[in-house]
N, C-alpha and C positions, 0 to 999 in steps of 0.2 A: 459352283463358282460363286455365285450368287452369294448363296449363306458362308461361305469363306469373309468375302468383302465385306460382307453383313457384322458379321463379330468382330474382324479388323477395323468399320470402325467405330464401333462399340467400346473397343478396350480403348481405343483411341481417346474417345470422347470420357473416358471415365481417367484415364490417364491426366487429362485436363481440370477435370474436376478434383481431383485431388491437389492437384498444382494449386488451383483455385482454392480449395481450403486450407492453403498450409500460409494464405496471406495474413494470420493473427498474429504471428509474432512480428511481420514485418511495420504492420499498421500499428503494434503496441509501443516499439521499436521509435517510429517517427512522430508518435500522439505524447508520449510523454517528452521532449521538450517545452512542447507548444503548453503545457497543462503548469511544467516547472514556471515557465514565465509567467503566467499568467498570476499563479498565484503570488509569486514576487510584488507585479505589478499592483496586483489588491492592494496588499500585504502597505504597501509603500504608499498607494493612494490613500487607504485606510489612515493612515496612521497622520499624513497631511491634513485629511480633510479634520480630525479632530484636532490637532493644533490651531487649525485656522477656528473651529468651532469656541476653543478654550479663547483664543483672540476676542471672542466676539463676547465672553462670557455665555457662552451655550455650553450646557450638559455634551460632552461627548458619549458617542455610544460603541461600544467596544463588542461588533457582532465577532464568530469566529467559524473559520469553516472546519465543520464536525468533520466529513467526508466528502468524498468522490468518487463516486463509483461508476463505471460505465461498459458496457455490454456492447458487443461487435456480432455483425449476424453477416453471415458471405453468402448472395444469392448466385446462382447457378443456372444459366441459359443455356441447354443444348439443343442441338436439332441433326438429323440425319436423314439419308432420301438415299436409294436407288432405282436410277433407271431402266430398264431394260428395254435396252432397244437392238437394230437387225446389224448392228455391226457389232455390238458387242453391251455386257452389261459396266454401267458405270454409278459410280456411290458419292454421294457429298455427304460432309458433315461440318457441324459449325459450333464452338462454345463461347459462352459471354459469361465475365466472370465481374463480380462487382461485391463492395461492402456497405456496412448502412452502420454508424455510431448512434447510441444512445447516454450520453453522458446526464447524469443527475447530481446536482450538487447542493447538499444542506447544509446551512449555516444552524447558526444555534449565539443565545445569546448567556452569556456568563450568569448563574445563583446572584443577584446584584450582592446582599451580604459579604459572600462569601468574598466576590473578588472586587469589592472598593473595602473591604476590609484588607488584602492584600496591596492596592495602590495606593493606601494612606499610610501602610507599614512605613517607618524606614529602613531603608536594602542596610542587610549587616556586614558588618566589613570581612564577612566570609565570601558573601556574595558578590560586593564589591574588587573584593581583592581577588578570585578566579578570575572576574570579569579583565581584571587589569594585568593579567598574566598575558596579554595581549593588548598592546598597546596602552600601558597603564596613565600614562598622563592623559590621555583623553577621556577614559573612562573617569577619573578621580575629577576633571574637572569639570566634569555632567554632573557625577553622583554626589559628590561629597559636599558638605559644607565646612567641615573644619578638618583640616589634618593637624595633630596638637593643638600648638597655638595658633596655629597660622589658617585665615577664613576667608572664605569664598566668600562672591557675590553674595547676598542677602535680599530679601523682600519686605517693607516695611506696609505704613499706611499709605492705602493709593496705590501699592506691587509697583510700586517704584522702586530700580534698582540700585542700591546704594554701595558703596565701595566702603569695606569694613578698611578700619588703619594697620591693617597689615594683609592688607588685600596684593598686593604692588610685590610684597616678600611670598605668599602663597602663589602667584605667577614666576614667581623668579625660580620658586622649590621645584614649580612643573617644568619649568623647562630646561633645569638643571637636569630633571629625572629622564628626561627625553635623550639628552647630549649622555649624560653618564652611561645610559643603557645602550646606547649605537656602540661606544667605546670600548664598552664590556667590562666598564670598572664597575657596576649595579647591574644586578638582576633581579626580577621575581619570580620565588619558587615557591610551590607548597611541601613543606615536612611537618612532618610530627608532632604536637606539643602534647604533654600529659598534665591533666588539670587532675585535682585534688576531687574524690568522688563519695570519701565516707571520713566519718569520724577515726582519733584513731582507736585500733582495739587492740586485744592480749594477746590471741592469738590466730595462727592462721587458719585454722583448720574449724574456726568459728566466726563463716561468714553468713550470719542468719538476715542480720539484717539488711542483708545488700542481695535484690533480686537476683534468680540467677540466670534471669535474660540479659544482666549486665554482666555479670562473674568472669562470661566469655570475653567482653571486650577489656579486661582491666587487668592493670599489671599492678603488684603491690610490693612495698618497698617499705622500710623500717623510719624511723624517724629518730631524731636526737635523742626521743627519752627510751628508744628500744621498744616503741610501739610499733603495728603494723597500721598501715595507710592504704586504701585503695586510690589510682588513676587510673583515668578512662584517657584514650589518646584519641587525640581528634586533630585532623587534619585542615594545618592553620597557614595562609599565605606569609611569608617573609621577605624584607628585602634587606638583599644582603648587599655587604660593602666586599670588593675583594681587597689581597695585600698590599695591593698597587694602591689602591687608594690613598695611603697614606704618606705618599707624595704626589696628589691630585689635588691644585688647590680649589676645582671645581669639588672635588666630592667635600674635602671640609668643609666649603664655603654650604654641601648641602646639610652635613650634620647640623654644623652652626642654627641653619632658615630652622630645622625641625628639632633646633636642640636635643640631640643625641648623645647618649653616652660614647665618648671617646674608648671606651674600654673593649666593646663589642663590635663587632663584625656584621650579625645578623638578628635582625627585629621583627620580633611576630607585628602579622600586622590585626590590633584589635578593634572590637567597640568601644567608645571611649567609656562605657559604664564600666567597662569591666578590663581597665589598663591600670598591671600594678602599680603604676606612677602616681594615680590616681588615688587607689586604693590607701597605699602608706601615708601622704600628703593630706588626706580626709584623717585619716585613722590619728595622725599627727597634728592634728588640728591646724594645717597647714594653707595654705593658700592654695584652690586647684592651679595644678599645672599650667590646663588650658589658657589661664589669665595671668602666667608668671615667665615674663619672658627669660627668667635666669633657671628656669625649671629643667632638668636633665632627665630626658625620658629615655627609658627602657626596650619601649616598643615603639611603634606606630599605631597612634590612637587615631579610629574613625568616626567623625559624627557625621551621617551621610541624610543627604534627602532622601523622601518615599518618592515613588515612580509618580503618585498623583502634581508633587512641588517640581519631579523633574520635567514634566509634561509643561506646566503652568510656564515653568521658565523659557521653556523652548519654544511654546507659544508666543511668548515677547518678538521670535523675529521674525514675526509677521508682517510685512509692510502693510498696511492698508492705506487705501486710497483717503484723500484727505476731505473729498466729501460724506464719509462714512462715520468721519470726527466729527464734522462741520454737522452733520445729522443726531449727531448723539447715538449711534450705534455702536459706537466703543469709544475708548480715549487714547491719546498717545502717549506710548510709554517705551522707554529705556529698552534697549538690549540688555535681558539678563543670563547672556551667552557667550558673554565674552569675543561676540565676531567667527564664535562656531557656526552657525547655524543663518542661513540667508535666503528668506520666503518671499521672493519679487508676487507683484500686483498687475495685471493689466487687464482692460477692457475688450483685450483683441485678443484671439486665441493665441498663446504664446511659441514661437518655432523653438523649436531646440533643447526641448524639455524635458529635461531626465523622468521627472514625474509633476501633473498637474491635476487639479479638481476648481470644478465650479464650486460658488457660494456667493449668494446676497450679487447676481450679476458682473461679478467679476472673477477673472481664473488666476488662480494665486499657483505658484510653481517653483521648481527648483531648476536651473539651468544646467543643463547637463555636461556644462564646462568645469561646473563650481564643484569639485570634488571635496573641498573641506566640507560643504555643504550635503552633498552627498556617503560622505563617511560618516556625520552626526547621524541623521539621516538612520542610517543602518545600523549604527551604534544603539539608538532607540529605541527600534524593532529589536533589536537582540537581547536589550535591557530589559524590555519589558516581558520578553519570550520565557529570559533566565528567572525574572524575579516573579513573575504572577504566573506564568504556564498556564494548563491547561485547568482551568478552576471547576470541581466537581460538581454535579448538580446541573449541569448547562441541562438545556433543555432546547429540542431543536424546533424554530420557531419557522421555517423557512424548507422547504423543497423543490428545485428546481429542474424542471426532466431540460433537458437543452435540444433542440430541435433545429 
């Protein structure tokens, strides 16, 4: 009877300890939340605290987290006892079941070359125009400095923000873009455009001089004199008018702001080096577009800031405290964000703060009411994720076991 109740509760106790082991998916389960926010949170403070640095003209430093790895171990406490006593034999047993985390996280800091050679780029209007397939007037009025003719805010001598003379018509294009695209009379889409990729030649079945890592991507078509021509097709953002438009006299009113050709529908969106508009107008010894407000463009030309100018500027809406001027530790200057972007100042730890960081004694933060502020905000981190990503060469300077 004895070794009966003896293995009963044996299997018992091993019955529990398997139960006990099968807590890793549960614990993986409930650890990844807590890990997603967190790195949000970085992510968000990170990206503050160098604005406020840029305010102050301090070098920002752009660490990034390489990995996170971390290791679950589940300890195991059993016990068992029988008694044998005159009235009969009796058996206890007892399990404790517990886990222990070891989470280890390395940051690493960017090839410096590599990636302030990527944040002094400026974002190409392919880059730009994906970004703006989602919510495009916000992003164009971060990114961009000119659409055609019509120009964003500027930074002179002293990053003082000056309002270009068709500043007033370039807000009026964004927020027609805004109103058109709820209505569904504008959209952006990306299709196809074929750009010109060789000279032309005689025949088809003589393409030596065109690699034939390219051959695959190219479609080839004859031209006026009965040559052949290679294109490469690459995929180019557009914003298109539909047929309704043309009794909207919002949407005219937008052709008009970006002088558009009344004849088309839909406008690849380019870099302004390389918009046929351009291209003819130069070739024509012509006046550029950019600087001709009777100029009828073809596409949508972009001259856009680099992430380093879009940083600088986002920096401007920094409040700082006015004995911080009064000390010569920075100077006061202009919003050059148009009212996007709103970076309070206080001395007292701030309640109600979507995201905050100390600096130079005071906690500078975003109010977690201010969602325009908050969407900029994220707009940023996402700019910077699409436009510089992960830069090769990091090298991890940082390892942290977390206890």
């Amino acid at each position: 009877m004895t070794n009966h109740r003896l293995r009963g509760v044996a299997l018992g106790l091993f019955a529990l300890i398997i139960t006990g082991c099968q807590l890793g998916p549960s614990v993986l389960y409930s650890g990844y939340p807590e890990y997603s926010q967190t790195i949000r949170d970085i992510e968000d403070e990170h990206m503050l605290m160098n604005l406020v640095r840029l305010r102050y003209l301090e070098t920002p430093v752009f660490l990034q987290i390489s990995s996170i790895t971390s290791s679950y171990s589940v300890n195991v406490d059993a016990s068992a006892s029988i008694d044998d006593i005159s009235e009969g034999a009796t058996s206890s047993g007892g399990v404790g079941t517990g886990y222990s985390e070891t989470p280890t996280i390395t940051y690493s800091l960017p090839e410096t070359r590599e990636f302030f050679g990527r944040v002094l780029a400026p974002l190409s209007a392919s880059q730009l125009g994906v970004l703006s397939l989602s919510g495009p007037a916000g992003f164009l009025r971060i990114g961009v400095k000119k659409i055609n003719r019509l120009a964003n805010l500027n930074m002179y001598t002293g990053w003082q923000a000056k309002k270009p003379a068709t500043y007033a018509e370039f807000e009026e294009a964004l927020a027609l873009i805004e109103e058109l695209e709820k209505e569904g009379t504008i959209d952006f889409a990306i299709a196809v455009a074929f750009i010109k990729a060789s000279s032309p030649f005689d025949r088809l079945d003589d393409t030596r001089a065109i690699p034939e890592a390219q051959q695959a991507n190219m479609e080839f078509y004859k031209n006026e004199n009965g040559k052949w021509v290679a294109y490469v097709g690459k995929k180019v953002p557009h914003l298109r008018f539909s047929s309704t438009s043309d009794q909207s006299p919002k949407a005219q009113r937008l052709r008009e702001l970006l002088g558009l050709s009344e004849q088309q529908y839909s406008f690849p969106i380019v870099d302004g080096d390389f918009a046929s508009t351009e291209k003819k107008r130069i070739a024509g010894n012509q006046v550029a577009a950019a600087l001709d407000p009777a100029a009828k463009w073809e596409q949508v030309s972009l001259q856009n800031r680099s992430m380093g100018e879009i940083l600088m500027y986002a920096s401007k809406s920094v409040q700082i405290p006015e004995e911080h001027v009064e000390a010569g530790l920075t100077i006061n200057e202009s919003d050059a964000m148009g009212g996007l972007l709103t970076i309070q100042s206080s001395k007292t730890t701030p309640k109600s703060a979507a995201v905050r960081v100390q600096h130079k004694g005071y906690w500078y933060y975003i109010r977690d009411n201010d969602l325009q502020s908050k969407l900029t905000l994220m707009r940023l981190n996402v700019m910077l994720s699409a436009t510089v990503g992960t830069v090769p060469g990091s090298q991890p300077v940082l390892s942290l076991p977390v206890r």
